[in-house]
N, C-alpha and C positions, 0 to 999 in steps of 0.2 A: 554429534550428528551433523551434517552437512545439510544443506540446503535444495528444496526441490528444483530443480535445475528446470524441468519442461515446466511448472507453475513458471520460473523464471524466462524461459522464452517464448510461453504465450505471452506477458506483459510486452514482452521486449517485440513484439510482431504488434502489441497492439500502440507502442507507441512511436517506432522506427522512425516513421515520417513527418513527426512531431517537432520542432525545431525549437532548439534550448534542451533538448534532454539526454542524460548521460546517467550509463551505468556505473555504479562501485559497490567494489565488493567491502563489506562492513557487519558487524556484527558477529557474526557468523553466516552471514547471509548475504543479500544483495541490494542495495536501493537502488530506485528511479529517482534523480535530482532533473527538475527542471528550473531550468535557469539560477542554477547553485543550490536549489531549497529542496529537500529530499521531502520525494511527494509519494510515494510506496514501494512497497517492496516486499522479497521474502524471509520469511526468519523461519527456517526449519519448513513445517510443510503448510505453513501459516500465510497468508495475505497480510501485510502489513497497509493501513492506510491511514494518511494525514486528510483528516477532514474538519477540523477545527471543532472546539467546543458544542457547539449546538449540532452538527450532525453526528457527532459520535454518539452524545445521547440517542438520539433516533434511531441510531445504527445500535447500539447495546438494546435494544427491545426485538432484535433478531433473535434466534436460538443461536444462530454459530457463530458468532459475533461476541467479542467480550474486548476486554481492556487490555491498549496494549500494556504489556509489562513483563520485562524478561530480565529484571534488576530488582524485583521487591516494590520499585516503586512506580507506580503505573502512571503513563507518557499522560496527560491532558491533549485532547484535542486527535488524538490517534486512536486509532484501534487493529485488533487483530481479526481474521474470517478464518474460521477452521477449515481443511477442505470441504466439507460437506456442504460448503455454502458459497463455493466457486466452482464448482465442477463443470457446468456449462458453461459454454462463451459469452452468452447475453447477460447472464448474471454478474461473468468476471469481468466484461465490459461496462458494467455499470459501475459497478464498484469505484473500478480505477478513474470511469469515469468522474465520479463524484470526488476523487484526491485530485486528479488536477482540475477541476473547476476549483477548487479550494486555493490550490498553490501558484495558479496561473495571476492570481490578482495581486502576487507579491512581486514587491521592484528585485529586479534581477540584481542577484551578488556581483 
């Protein structure tokens, strides 16, 4: 299965302007790396997002929200949003929002 391609260009409209950020395609899917450190993305029709340790917990007390893991062994500090839990803008804008506040505090590769 290929990957949601419009999930992937609403991310890609909401972080265009963004400077340090670049697409690759990976997985099967696609990440958002800013400034080298891959800060989300999509895997199938999933949100992928790096929020570190303490907000993925919070983020798992969502319903559509569970742990990334597409290997058996689930990422630390990451997690996945089914679609039903990005479907609108403001939602999918918070989201992402909360991966790069995470990933922005890291020194650039």
């Amino acid at each position: 299965m290929s990957f949601n391609e419009r999930l992937a260009d609403r991310i890609h409209a909401l972080l265009k302007e963004r400077s340090g950020m670049t697409a690759k395609k990976m997985f099967g899917g696609i990440g958002f790396l800013l400034n080298g450190h891959m800060c989300c993305g999509v895997y199938k029709d999933n949100l992928i997002l790096r929020v570190g340790e303490d907000m993925a917990e919070t983020l798992l007390e969502n319903e559509h929200v569970k742990q990334f893991d597409i290997t058996g062994r689930a990422m630390k500090g990451w997690v996945m949003v089914e679609s039903e839990g990005y479907q609108n803008d403001k939602d999918l804008r918070e989201f992402v929002k909360l991966s790069v506040k995470f990933v922005e505090k890291m020194p650039a590769k």
